[in-house]
TORDO-306444 format. One line per 8 residues: number of its first residue (from 0); for each residue y, x, z of N, C-alpha, C. Coordinates in Angstrom, 3 decimals. Atoms other than C-alpha are relative to their C-alpha. Last residue first. Layout:
TORDO-306444
NUM) Y,X,Z,Y,X,Z,Y,X,Z; ...
end
This chain:
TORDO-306444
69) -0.026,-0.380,-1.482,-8.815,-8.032,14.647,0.170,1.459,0.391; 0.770,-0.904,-0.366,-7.325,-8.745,11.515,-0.403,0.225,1.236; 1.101,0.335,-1.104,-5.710,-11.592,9.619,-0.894,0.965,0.227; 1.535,-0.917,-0.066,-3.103,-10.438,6.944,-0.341,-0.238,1.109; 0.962,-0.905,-1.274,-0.069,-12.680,6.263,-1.428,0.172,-0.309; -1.010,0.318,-1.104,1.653,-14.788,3.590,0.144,1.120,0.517; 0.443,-0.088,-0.946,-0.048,-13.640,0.496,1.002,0.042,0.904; -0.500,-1.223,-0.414,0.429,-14.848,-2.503,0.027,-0.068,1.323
61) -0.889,0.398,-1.030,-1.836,-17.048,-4.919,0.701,1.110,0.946; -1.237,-0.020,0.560,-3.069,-16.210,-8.256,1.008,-0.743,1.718; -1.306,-0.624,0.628,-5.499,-14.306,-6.791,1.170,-0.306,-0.877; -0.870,1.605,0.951,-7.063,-16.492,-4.535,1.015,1.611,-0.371; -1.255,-0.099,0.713,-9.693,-13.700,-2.576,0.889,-0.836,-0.798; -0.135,0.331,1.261,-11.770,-14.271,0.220,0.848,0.363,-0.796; -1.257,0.101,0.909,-13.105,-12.483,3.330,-0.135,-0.850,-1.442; -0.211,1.254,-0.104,-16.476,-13.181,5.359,1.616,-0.306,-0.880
53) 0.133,-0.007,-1.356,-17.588,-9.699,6.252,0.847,-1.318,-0.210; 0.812,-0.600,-1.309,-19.011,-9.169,3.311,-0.090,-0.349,0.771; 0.492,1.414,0.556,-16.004,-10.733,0.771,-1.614,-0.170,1.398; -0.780,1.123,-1.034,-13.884,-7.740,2.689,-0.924,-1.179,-0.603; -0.202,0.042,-1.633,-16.584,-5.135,2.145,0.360,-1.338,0.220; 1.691,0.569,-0.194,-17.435,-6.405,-2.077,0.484,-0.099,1.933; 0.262,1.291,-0.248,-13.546,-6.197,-2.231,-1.067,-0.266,0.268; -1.015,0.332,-0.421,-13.182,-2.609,-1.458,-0.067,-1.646,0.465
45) 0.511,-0.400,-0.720,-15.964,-1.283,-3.437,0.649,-0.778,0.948; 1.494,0.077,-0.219,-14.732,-2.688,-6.293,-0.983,-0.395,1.496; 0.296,1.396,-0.453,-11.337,-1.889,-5.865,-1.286,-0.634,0.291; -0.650,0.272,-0.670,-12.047,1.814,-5.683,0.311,-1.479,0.737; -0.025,-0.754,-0.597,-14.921,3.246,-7.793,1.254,-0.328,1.427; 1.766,-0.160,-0.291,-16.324,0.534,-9.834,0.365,0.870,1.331; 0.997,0.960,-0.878,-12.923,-1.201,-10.005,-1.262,0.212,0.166; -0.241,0.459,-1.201,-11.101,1.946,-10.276,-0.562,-1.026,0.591
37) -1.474,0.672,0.439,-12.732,3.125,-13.746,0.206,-0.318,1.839; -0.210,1.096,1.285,-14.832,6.221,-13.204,0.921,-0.919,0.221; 1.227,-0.389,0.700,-15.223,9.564,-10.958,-0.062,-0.981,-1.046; 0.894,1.228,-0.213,-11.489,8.552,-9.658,-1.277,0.954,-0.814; -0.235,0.176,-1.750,-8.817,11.409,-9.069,-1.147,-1.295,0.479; 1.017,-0.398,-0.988,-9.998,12.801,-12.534,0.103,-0.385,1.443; -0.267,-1.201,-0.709,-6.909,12.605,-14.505,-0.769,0.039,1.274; -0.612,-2.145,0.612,-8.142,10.504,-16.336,0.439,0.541,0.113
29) 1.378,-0.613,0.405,-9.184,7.745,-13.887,-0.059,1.017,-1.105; 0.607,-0.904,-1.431,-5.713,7.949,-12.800,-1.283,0.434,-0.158; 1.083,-0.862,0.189,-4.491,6.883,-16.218,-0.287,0.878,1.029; 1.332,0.754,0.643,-2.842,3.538,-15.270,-1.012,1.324,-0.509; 1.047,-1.246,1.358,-0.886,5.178,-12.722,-1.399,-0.618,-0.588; -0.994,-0.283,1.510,1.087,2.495,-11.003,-0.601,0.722,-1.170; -0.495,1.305,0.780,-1.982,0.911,-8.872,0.827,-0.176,-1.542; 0.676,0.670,1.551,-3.266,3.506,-8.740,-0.366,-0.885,-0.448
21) -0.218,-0.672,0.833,-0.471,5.001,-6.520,-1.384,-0.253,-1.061; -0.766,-0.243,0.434,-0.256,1.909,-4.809,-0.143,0.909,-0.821; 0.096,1.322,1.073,-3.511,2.264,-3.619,0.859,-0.331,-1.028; 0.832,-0.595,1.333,-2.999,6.154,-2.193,-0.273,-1.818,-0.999; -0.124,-0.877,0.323,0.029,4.755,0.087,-0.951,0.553,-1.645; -0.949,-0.016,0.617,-1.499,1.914,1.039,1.099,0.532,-0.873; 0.978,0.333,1.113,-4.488,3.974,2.227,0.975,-0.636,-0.691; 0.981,-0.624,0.663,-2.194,5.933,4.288,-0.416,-0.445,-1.479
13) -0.642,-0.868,1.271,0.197,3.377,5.304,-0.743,1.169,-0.966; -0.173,1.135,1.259,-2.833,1.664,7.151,0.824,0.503,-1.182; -0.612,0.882,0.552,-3.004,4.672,9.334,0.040,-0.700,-1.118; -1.064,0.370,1.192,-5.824,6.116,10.376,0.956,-0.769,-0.050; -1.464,-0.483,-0.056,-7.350,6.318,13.962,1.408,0.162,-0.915; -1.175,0.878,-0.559,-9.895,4.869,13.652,1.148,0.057,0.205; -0.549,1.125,0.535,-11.030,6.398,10.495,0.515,-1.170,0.935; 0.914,0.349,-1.098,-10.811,10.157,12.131,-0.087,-1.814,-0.789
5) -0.649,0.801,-1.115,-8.487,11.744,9.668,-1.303,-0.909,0.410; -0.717,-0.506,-1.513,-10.099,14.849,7.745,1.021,-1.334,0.939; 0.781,-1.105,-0.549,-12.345,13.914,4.904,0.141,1.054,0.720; -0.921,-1.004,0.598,-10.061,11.454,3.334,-0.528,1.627,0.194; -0.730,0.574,1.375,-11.579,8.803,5.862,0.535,1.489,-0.882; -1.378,-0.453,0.090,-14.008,10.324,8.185,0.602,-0.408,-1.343
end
């Protein structure tokens, strides 16, 4: 269970978009405790290892058209 009440198929994308965004802006999220440490151990991190995983890449100075999902 995502969030530790919505079902994770059933989630919405806005959701997690939603909480990303917000630490994205808030550079002191990890102090104010909403992370256990910095975001890329605890959020991005985690995040990109999946999508690289299951065959994803990243070009970050490039921008993104579209998202490919089944």
């Amino acid at each position: 269970y995502a969030l530790g009440f919505i079902d994770c198929d059933n989630m919405s994308a806005r959701c997690m978009l939603t909480i990303f965004s917000l630490f994205a802006t808030k550079t002191e999220a990890s102090l104010l405790r909403m992370l256990k440490g910095s975001p890329d151990a605890y959020l991005s991190g985690p995040i990109r290892d999946y999508i690289t995983q299951k065959g994803g890449r990243f070009h970050l100075r490039w921008g993104c058209r579209e998202i490919l999902y089944e």
